[in-house]
N, C-alpha and C positions, 0 to 999 in steps of 0.2 A: 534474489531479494531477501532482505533481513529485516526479521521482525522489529529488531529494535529499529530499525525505520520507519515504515509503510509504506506497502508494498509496503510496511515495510514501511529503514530503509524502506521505504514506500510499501511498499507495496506490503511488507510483512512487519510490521512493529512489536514489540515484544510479547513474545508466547504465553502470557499468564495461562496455568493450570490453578484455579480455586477448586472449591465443593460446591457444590449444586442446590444453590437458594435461589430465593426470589428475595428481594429488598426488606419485603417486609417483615423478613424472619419467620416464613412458613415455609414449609417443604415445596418445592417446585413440582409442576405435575409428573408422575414418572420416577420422583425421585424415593430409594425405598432406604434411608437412613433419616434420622431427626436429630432434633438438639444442637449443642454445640459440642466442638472440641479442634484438634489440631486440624490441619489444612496441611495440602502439597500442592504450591504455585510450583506450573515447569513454565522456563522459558527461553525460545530460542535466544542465544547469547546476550547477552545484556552489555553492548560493547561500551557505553557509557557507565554504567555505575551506579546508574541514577536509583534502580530498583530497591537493593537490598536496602538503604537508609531509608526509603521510602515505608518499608515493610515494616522496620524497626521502629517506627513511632505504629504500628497498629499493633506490634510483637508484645512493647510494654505496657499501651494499655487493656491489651486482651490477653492477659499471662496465662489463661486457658484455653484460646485457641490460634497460638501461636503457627505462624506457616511456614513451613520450608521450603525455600526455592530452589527450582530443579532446574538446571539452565540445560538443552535442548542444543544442537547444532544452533549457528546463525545464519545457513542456508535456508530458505524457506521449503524447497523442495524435501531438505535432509530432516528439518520438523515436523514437515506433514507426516512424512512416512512413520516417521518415531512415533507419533502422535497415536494416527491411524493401526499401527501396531499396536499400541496400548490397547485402546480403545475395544479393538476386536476380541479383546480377553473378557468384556462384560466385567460382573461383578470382582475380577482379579486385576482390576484397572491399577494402576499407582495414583492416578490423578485423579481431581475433584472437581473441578472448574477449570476452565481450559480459556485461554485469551488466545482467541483462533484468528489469523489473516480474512479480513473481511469477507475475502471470496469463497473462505472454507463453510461459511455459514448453513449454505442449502444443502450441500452434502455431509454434511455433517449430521443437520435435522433430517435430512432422506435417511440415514441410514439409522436413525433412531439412539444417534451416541450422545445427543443434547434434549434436555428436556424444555418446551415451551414454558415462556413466561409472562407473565401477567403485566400489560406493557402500565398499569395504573400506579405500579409501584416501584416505577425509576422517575426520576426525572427527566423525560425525554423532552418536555418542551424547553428548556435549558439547552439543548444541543441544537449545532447546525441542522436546518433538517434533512438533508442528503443521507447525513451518516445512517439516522435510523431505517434508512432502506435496506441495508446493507447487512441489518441484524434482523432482517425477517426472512421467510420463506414460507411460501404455499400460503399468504395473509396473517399469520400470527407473526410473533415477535420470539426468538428460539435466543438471543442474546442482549448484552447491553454493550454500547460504544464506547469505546476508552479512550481510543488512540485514533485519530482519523489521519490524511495527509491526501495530497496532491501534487501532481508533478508541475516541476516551474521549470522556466527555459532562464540558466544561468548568463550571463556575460561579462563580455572584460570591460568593464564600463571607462575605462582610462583609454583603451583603442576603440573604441568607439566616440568618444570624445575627440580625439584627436583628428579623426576621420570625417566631425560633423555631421552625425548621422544618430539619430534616432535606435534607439532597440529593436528589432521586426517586429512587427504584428501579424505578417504573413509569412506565407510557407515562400514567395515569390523573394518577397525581402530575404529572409533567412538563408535561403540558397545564396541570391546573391552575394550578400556581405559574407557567410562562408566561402565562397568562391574565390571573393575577388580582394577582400580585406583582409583573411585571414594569412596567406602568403606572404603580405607585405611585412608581416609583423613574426614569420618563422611559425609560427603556429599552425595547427589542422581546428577544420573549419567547426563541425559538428558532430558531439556525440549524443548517444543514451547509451541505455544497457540492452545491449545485440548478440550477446550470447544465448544459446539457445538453453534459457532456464524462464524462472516466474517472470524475471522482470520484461523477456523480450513479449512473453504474451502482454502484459502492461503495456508496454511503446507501441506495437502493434493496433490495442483495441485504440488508444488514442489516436493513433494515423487514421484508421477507420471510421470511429465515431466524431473524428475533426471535420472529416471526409462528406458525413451528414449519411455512415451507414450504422449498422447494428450487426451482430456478429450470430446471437440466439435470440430466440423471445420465447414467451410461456413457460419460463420456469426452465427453458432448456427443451422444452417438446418442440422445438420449431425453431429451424436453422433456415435464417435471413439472412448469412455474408455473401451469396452470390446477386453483388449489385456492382453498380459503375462506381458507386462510393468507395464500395472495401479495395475496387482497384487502382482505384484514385489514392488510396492510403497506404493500401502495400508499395505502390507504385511511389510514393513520394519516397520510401525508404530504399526501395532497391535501384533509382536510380541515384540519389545520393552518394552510396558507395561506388557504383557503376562511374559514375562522372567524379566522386574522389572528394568530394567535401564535407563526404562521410570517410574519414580512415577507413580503410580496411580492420588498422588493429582494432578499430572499436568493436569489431563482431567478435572481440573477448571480454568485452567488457560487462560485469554485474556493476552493481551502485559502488563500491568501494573503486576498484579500479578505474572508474569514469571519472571519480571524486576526486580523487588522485592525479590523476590526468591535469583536471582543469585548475588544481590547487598545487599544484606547480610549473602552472604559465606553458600547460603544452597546446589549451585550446579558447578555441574565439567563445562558442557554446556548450553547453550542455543541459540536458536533459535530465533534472534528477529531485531528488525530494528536497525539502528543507533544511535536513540536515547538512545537505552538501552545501550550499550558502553559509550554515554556521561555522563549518569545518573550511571552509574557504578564505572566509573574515578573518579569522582569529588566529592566535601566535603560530609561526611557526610557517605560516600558506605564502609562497612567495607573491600572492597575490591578494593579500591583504588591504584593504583600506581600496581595493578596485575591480567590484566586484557588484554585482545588479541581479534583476531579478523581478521578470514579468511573467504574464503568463503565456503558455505554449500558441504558439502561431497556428495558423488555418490558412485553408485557403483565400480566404477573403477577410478574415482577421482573428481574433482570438480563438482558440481550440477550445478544445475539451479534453480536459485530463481525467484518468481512470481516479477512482479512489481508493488510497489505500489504508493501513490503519489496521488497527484488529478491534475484535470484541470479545467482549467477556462471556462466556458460556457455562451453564450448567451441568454436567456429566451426569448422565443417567444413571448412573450406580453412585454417586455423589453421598460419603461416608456421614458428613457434617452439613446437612443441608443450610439450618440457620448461620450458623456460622461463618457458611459458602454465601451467604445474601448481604448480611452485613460485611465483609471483605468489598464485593462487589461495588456496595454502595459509598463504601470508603472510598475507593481507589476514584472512583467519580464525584466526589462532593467538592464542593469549592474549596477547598483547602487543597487538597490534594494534587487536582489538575494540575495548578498552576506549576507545579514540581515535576509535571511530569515536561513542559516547556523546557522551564528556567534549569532544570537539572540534565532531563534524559535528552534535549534538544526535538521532542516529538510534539505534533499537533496536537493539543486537547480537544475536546469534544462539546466543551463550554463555550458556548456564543459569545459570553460578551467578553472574554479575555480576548477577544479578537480585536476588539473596542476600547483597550484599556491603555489609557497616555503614557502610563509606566515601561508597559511589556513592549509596547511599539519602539519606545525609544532603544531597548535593548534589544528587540529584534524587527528592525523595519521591515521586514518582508510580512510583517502580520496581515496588513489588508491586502495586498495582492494574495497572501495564498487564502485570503480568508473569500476575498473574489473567486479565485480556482475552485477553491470546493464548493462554494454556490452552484457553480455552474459544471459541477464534475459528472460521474458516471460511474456506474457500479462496472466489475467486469462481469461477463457474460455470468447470469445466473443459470446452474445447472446442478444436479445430483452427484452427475458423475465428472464434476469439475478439475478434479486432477486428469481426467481423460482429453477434458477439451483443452486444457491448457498445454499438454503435451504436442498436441496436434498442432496447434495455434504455433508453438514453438519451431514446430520443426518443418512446416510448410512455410512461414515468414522466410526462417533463416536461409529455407533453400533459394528462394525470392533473393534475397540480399546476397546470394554468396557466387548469385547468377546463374543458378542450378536449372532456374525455371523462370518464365516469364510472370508479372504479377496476374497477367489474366490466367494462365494455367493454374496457379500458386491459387487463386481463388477458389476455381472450378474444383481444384483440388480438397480445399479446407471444404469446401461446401457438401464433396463427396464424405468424407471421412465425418464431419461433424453430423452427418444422416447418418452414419453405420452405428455411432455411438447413440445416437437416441433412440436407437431403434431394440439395442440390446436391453 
């Protein structure tokens, strides 16, 4: 997953590193620097562009605390670690303010690398309200929402037209028309991202929570995936591949290579963020001008997709704290969002550009995904969230690669995610 997604690329959308403010231009709690001055944004790869002109309208008019951006792998796994390595230096940090993958939040605040925020002085009732869940832990508010996103089920809306047939709502349809349509037309039927990295823990919690199960609850003290649901959900994925309307190659696929895939006419579906819609549509996609976009199927109709996106975070050793606040509040104000759309192709975290006749026309997929995140889901909240996402990864994949049956594959994750809470 890649930040400049959410996750990403879905699940991980771009790594901002700021300094550690609160909005209002006080120190954050925790934080033992003041005043203003320069900033160090890091971020995982910026594959669009969109950032650094972004920066440069707050560069000129804050010629004193100008920011440098540090750009970070655009593997989400290979930024956390960079991240988390910093971070463990304490006061010998490089970074200020950290624009972390929404799921890094709790562990982040567990390990005391982010300082609490005063949630009176963002504008959080301006945001969906999903996102702000996502920037809390243990009841406070440890960051602010920049970048949100949700996953959408892509299609060839031209073979599907021709076929007379509707886009699935269900997991029942979707097999289907993967199965029995996709063939006709040379194509493979359905992907996501099934390599075993951030994104497949993503497609996973969504198989799950489609499923009508839950993965952790309590903060991560209290492992809930051993249900009929999580097997119902692993189970929609690893027979898929099993019965073949899942490629096989797609158990290498991250968001780029899935993207790719479907934006040069190899596939009926895909599973993946918004961006891949935009990068689908537009010059160059042999699949241009035919191309759709609803939301992820269920058992019995629409799913529920993870959310991804990142948030803005404070650094406990944070050099520049006011300075780190107003940055923050920039990169969120109505001016700004909208850039982070129309430029960086990411979800903003402003409600009503969801609502906006302009932005629709130029990206019609706005109310469906602005539907998706209504109805979306955090992934599992936990401390030691790089630990569960690991496990998530690598019990799924075994599932899908036929290693293990989905009820083992459960009993399995349900084992290992009690070892981890327990440490």
């Amino acid at each position: 997953m890649r930040w400049i997604r959410a996750a990403g690329r879905g699940l991980l959308v771009t790594a901002v590193v700021l300094t550690g403010y609160v909005a209002s231009g006080t120190p954050a709690d925790g934080a033992h620097g003041a005043g203003r001055g320069p900033l160090t944004l890091a971020t995982a790869g910026d594959l669009t562009g969109y950032l650094g002109p972004l920066l440069e309208g707050w560069n000129r008019t804050h010629p004193g605390e100008k920011v440098t951006l540090v750009e970070l792998p655009d593997s989400a796994d290979e930024t956390h670690a960079q991240m988390t390595t910093d971070l463990r230096g304490g006061g010998r940090s490089r970074f200020d303010v950290l624009n972390i993958d929404v799921a890094w939040t709790s562990e982040f605040a567990a390990a005391g690398w982010i300082s609490p925020l005063d949630p009176g002085r963002f504008p959080l009732h301006s945001f969906l309200p999903p996102v702000v869940d996502t920037a809390t832990y243990d009841g406070r508010l440890y960051a602010v929402p920049y970048v949100t996103n949700a996953g959408l089920l892509l299609y060839r809306e031209d073979v599907l037209a021709k076929e007379g047939v509707a886009p699935p709502r269900t997991w029942a349809e979707l097999e289907r028309q993967a199965r029995t349509i996709a063939p006709k037309y040379g194509l493979d039927g359905y992907a996501g991202q099934f390599l075993p990295y951030e994104g497949l823990t993503v497609n996973a919690a969504e198989a799950v929570y489609t499923a009508g199960g839950t993965i952790l609850g309590d903060e991560g003290e209290r492992v809930t995936v051993n249900s009929e649901a999580a097997r119902e959900g692993i189970g929609f994925l690893a027979d898929g591949v099993r019965d073949g309307w899942i490629p096989k190659k797609a158990l290498t696929y991250k968001e780029e290579e899935s993207k790719q895939a479907f934006q040069d006419g190899h596939l009926l579906f895909l599973r993946n963020w918004p961006y891949a819609y935009v990068g689908a549509s537009g010059k160059g996609s042999a699949v241009a001008g035919k191309v759709g976009a609803v939301p992820l199927p269920g058992p019995d109709g629409p799913g529920t997709s993870v959310l991804g996106g990142s948030n803005l975070a404070v650094n406990t050793h944070a050099r520049h704290p006011d300075s780190a606040a107003r940055l923050i509040a920039y990169l969120t104000t109505e001016r700004a969002q909208p850039q982070v759309l129309t430029k960086g192709a990411l979800p903003p975290v402003r409600a009503a550009l969801y609502q906006d006749p302009e932005l629709i026309r130029e990206f019609p997929y706005l109310p469906t995904l602005r539907a998706s995140v209504l109805a979306a889901a955090p992934r599992p909240k936990s401390p030691r969230y790089d630990q569960v996402s690991l496990v998530v990864q690598a019990v799924v994949h075994d599932a899908m690669t036929g290693h293990e049956t989905p009820s083992a594959a459960v009993r399995r994750l349900a084992r290992e995610l009690a070892a981890i809470s327990r440490r």
